[in-house]
N, C-alpha and C positions, 0 to 999 in steps of 0.2 A: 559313396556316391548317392547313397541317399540318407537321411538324417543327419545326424551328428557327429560329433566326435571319432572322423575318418582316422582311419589306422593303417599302418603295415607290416606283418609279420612277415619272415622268413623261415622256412623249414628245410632240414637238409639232411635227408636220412631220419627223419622224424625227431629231430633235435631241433630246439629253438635255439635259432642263432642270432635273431635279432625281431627287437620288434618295438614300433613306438608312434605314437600319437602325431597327426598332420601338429594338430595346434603348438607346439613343442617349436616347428619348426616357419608354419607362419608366424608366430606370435598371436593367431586370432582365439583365444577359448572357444572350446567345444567346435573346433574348425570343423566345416560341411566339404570341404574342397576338398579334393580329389590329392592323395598322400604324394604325392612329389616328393617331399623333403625327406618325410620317410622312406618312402620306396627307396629313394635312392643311395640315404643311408643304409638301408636294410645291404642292399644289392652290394655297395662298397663292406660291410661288413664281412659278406661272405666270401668275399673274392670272385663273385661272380657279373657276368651282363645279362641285361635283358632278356635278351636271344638265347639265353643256356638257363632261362626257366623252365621246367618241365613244365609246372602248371600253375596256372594262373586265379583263386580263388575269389570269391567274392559276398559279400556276408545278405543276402540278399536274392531270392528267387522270387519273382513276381511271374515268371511264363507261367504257371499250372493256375494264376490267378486274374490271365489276361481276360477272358468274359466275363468275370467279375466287374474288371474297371471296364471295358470298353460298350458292358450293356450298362452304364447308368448315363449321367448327363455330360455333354460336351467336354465338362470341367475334369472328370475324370479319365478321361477318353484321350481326350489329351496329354495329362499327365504320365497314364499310362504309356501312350506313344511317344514322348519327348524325354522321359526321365525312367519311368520303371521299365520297359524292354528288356528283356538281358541283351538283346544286339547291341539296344542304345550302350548300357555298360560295357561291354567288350570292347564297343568302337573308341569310348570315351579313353578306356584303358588303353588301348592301343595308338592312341594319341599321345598319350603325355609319356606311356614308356618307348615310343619309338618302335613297335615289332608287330610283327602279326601274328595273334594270337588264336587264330584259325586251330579249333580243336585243342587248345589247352586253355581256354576258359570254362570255367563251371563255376555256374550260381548256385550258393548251396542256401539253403529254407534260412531263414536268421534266427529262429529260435534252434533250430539242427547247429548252427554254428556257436551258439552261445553255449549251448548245454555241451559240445566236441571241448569249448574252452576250458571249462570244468572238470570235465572227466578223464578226458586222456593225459592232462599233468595233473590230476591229483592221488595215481598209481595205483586205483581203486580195481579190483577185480569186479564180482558184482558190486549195483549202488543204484540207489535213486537219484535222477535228476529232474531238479524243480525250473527251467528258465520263468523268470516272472519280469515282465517290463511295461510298458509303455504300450506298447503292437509292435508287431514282428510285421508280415504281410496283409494277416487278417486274424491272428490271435493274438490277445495280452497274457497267458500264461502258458505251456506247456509241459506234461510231468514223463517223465523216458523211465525206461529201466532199460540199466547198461551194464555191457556184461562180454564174455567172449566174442558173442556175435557181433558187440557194436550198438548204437543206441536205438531202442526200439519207442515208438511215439504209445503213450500208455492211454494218456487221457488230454484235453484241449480246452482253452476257456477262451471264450468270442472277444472280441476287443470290444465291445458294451460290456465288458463285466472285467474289465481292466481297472486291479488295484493301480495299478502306477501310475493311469490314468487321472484317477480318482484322487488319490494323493497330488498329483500334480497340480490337478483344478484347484484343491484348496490350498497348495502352496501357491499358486494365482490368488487364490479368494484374500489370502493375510499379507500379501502385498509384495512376494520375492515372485523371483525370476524362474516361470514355467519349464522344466528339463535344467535348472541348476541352482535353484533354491531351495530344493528338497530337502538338503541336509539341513539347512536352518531349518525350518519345521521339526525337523527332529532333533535339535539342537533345542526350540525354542517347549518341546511337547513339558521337560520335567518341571517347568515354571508353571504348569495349568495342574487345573484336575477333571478328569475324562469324565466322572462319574455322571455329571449333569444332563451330559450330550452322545450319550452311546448308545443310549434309547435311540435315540433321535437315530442316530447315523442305520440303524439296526432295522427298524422300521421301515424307514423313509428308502434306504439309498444303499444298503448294505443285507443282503438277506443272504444266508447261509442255510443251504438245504441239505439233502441226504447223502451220500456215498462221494461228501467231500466238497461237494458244489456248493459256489456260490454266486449270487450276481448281483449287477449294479443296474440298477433302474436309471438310475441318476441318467445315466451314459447315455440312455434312452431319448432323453432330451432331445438330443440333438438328432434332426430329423434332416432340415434342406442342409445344403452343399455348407455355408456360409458357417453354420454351426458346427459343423464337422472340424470344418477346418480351426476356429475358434472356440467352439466350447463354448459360446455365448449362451445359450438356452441351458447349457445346466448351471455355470456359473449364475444365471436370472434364480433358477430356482434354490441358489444355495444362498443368495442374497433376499430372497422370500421368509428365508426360514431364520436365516443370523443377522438381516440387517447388508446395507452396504459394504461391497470389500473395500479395505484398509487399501491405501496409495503406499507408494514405498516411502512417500518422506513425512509420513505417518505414523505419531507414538504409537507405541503395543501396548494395547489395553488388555486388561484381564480375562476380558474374552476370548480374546484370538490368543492367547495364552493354552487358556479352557480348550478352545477350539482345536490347535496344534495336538494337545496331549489326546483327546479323543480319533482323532484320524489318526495318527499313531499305535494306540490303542487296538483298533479297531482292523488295521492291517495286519497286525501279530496273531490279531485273533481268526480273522480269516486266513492269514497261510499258518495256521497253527491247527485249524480244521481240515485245512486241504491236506495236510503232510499227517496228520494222525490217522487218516480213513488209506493212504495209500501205500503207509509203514505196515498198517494192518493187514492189508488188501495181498501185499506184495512179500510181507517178510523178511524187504530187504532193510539191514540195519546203519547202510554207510548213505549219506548224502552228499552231490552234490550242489550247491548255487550257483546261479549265473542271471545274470538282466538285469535291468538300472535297479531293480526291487533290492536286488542282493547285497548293493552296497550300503541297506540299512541298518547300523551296526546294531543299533539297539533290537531291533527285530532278532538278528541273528543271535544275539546274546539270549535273548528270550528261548530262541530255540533249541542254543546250546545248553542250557541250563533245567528245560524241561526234562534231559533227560531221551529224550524220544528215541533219539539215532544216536549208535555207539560212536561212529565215527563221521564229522562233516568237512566237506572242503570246499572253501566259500573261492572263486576267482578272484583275484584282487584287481583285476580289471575287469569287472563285470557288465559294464555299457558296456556300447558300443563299440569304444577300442577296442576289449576282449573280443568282440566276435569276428574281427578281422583274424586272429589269433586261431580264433575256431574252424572258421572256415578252413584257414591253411591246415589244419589237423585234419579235417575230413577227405580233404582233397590228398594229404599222404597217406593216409588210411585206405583210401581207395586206390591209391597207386601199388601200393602193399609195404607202405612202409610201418616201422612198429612205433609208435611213439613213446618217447622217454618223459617220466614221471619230473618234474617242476622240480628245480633247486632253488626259485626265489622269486625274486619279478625284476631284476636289474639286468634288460635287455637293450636297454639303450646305447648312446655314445661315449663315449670315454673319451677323455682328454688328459695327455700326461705334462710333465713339470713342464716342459717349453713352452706348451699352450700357454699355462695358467702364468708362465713368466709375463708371455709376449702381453697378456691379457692387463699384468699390473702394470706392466712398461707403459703402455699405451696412456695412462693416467697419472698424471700427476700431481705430487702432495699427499701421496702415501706413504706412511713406515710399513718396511719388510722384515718380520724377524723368519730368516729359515731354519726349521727347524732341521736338525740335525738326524732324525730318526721319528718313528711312529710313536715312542717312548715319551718323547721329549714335549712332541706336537701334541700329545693327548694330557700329559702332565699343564701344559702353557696354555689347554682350552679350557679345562676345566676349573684353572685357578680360575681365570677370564671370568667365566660365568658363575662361580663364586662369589666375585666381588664384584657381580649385577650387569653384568653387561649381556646383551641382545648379542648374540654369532649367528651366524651366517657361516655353513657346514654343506662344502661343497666337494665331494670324495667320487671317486670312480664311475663306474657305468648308471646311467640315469635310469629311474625306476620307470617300469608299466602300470599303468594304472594314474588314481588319483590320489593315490598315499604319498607324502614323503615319506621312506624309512630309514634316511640314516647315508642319504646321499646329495639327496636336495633337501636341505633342512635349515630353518632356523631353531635354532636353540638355547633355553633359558632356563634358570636356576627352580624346580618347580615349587619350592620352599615360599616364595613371595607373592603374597598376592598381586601386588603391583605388578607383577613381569606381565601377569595376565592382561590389564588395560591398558597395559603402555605398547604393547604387539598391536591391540586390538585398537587403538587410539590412532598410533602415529604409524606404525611397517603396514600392518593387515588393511587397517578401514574398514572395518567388520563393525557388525553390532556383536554391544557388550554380553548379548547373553548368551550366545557361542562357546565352549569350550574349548580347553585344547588339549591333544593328547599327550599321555606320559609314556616313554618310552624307559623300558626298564630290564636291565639285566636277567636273562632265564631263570637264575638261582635265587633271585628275590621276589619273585614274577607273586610269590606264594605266599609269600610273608606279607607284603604290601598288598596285595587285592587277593582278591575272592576268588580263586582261581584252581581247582583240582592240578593235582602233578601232569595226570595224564591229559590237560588240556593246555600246556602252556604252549605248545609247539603251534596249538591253534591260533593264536594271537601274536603269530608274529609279520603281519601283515596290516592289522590295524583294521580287523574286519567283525570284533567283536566287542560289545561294551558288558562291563565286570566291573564291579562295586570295588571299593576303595574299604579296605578294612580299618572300621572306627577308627581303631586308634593310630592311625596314619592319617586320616583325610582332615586332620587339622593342620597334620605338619606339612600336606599336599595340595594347598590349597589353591594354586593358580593350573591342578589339573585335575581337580573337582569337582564336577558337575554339582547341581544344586540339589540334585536324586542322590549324591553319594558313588555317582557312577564314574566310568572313566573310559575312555576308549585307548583298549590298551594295546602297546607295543612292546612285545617280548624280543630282545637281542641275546642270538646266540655268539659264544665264541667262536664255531665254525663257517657261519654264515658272512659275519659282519665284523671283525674280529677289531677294526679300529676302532668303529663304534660302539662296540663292546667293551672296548679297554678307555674310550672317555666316558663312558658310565661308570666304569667301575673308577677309575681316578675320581669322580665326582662323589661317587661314595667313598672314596676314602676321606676325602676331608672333610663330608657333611655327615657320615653313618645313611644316607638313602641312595643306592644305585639308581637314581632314576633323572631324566631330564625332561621337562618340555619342548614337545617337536611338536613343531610347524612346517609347511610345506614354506619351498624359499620362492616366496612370491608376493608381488603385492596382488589388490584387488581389482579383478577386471582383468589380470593376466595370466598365462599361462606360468606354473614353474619352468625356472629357468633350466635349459638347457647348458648354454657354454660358457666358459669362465668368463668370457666379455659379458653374459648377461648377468653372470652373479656380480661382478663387480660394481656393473652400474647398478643394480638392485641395490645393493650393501649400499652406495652414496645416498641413491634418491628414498631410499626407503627408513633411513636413521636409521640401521644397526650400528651396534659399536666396534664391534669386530667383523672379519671375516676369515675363513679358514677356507684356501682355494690348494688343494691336493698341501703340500708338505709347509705352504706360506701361511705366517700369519699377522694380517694385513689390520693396519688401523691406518684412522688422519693425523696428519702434521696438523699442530695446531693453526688456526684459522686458515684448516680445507674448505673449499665451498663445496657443501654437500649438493647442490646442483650441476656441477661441472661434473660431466663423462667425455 
């Protein structure tokens, strides 16, 4: 109910029994609105109603910050009174779920929720936790140490000294979309070189002080209401110092190239300062992540590979979703439930063979071959994408987060460069210099990247980026970043066991267990959710195949790939 990317988890005895994204179910990306579609699946998941929720959580406490907003100007005062309330949120909740929730609502702090995401599924005894975002209520960072007692607030960084922020503004300044063009930024950083512009950032707008601290001047800019809310007075000064920002239908010059890998750069090295003074500080050797920050892979590979912390456990839905997740963990927690340690992130919807029949029915001018067993279907996908063709990999419960791993997926042969510009051309609509991940069987995880034994289990979420070892990253070259990198996905046999057994059929006939996976979506949409939406996806998006639970679907010659 406030920001972005609204969520809904269910907790039932401190077990996640379901949990998923509004946007999933409006179709709006990063949906603001109020989780209906999830709620309501959540609630049908558990067999429960409304009225037989204990408690009601919510990722968001603004009361302890109401004379904050209500002594500044009109603009905030109202704000305050029309949206941030927790009454206003209770009421709004109790509208759209039908109940009265009189004493079973509790607003829990949103960085206390982000960092509850983190810790309590990642079955850590003591640990550090880092949430780093955007702002929570009135901070962009905060660092906990968590432990039997539960998560204690260690240390706080002001939201003028907000990396996510800062990062965000110059994903504004090179011309993507503020809160979800981030990852191109970091998509775009290994085409530049930092060296030029790290003074600059360091000096100017980035200063790192003693016992961990840092801050952002930049942020300082912004002084009246109008900037606040815009970011206009520091995007002036970052346009002072590089020249006018890039429009989106704007070639990428070698600058904003430069630019990208410097703010990049430059965030690693700030929470690379913050986590070394309070590893010291504190002693403790396990971390967790959590907040829009976290979902930076390249970051976190940096920090897995320093070395710092023996053991990290990054949330794989670290926005805003995750903290819907969180909050419900605090709120069992305090009811006295014990929470159970994370087996994955496929919390979502399932749909079995009648769905995905009634889904093909529904369309016509398709071939159905069904396959006869898991054996047969993974043997028939893998030739598939052998002999080049684009799948569309659409198998059981849908993931949390913004990964696909191996449920909502498109999937390609990683061996061709072409696979790369042809997703990124005609299905994706992405810019070219984007990457895409390789997803790869456990027991090769080692052979093929850079990857310690005892950190494969860490990558299987698609939360960490690890180099491609030389003598593969020629033969891997539509999942090769231009650094040699790769943002990898590790498939276990117990976890994923189909998708585990069409990697390994894929190495059996090529010698590399590995695939290219894509989220199954095109651009500007959410991944899809129901088998009606992967089917229309698969037409209007040009894959060649599709794999909807045990079918596996192509066009009768002259299908019109418009008709749904």
């Amino acid at each position: 109910m406030q920001g972005a990317d609204s969520a809904a988890a269910l907790l039932i005895g401190g077990r996640v029994v379901a949990a998923a994204a509004e946007e999933r179910f409006d179709g709006v990306k990063h949906s603001s609105s109020f989780p209906v579609g999830a709620s309501q699946f959540a609630l049908e998941t558990g067999g429960i109603k409304a009225s037989q929720i204990d408690l009601v959580a919510h990722s968001f406490s603004f009361g302890p910050e109401r004379d904050f907003y209500t002594g500044q100007s009109d603009y905030y005062r109202g704000l305050y009174e029309t949206a941030l309330d927790p009454e206003v949120n209770r009421a709004v909740a109790e509208h759209h779920l039908g109940v009265d929730l009189t004493g079973r609502f509790r607003a829990v702090p949103h960085h206390l929720a982000h960092a509850a995401s983190a810790y309590y599924p990642s079955g850590y005894g003591d640990a550090l936790v880092l949430v780093s975002d955007g702002l929570g209520e009135r901070h962009s960072a905060t660092v906990y140490t968590a432990g039997a007692g539960g998560l204690e607030t260690l240390a706080e960084v002001p939201a003028h000294s907000s990396l996510g922020l800062l990062y965000g503004l110059f994903t504004l300044y090179l011309g993507f979309a503020f809160g979800d063009g981030e990852y191109k930024v970091m998509g775009l950083a290994p085409h530049g070189d930092a060296d030029g512009h790290i003074g600059t950032f360091l000096r100017n707008w980035v200063h790192l002080g003693s016992d961990g601290r840092y801050s952002v001047p930049l942020l300082l800019e912004n002084v009246h209401d109008l900037d606040k809310e815009t970011y206009g007075a520091a995007l002036a000064a970052i346009e002072r110092e590089f020249g006018p920002r890039r429009a989106p239908d704007e070639p990428i010059e070698q600058r904003h190239k430069d630019i990208a890998a410097a703010i990049q750069a430059v965030l690693q090295r700030a929470q690379l300062h913050q986590l070394t003074h309070f590893r010291r500080e504190t002693g403790l050797t396990r971390l967790c992540l959590a907040g829009g920050v976290a979902l930076n892979c390249a970051a976190n590979g940096v920090l897995l590979r320093s070395g710092l912390f023996e053991d990290i456990y990054v949330q794989p839905a670290s926005g805003d979703d995750g903290a819907a997740l969180g909050a419900a963990h605090v709120a069992a927690v305090e009811a006295g439930d014990r929470p159970r340690p994370a087996t994955g992130t496929a919390y979502g919807p399932v749909y079995g063979p009648q769905a995905c029949e009634r889904a093909v029915a529904a369309v016509p001018g398709l071939a159905v071959h069904r396959a006869a067993d898991d054996a047969e279907l993974a043997r028939l996908t893998a030739r598939s994408i052998t002999d080049g063709q684009i799948v569309g990999w659409f198998q059981g419960p849908m993931e949390f987060g913004p990964r696909a791993l191996g449920h909502r997926s498109i999937l390609a042969d990683p061996r061709v460069a072409g696979a790369r510009e042809r997703i990124n051309a005609l299905v994706k609509k992405r810019e070219s210099f984007r990457p895409f991940a390789p997803a790869v069987t456990e027991g090769a995880a080692t052979t093929l990247f850079e990857i310690e034994p005892e950190d494969v289990h860490r990558f299987a979420e698609m939360l960490f980026v690890a180099y491609v070892r030389p003598e593969y990253a020629e033969r891997l070259p539509a999942v090769t970043h231009v650094d040699g990198s790769a943002r990898v996905q590790s498939v276990s046999r117990g976890s994923s066991p189909l998708f585990w057994s069409l990697i390994e059929e894929f190495g059996a006939l090529t010698g590399l267990p590995v695939l290219l996976n894509t989220s199954f979506n095109v651009a500007g949409q959410p991944i899809v959710r129901t088998p009606e939406e992967a089917v229309r996806t698969f037409i209007t998006a040009g894959l060649d195949a599709l794999v909807l639970g045990r079918l596996l679907i192509t066009r009768t010659a002259g299908h019109d790939r418009t008709a749904t």
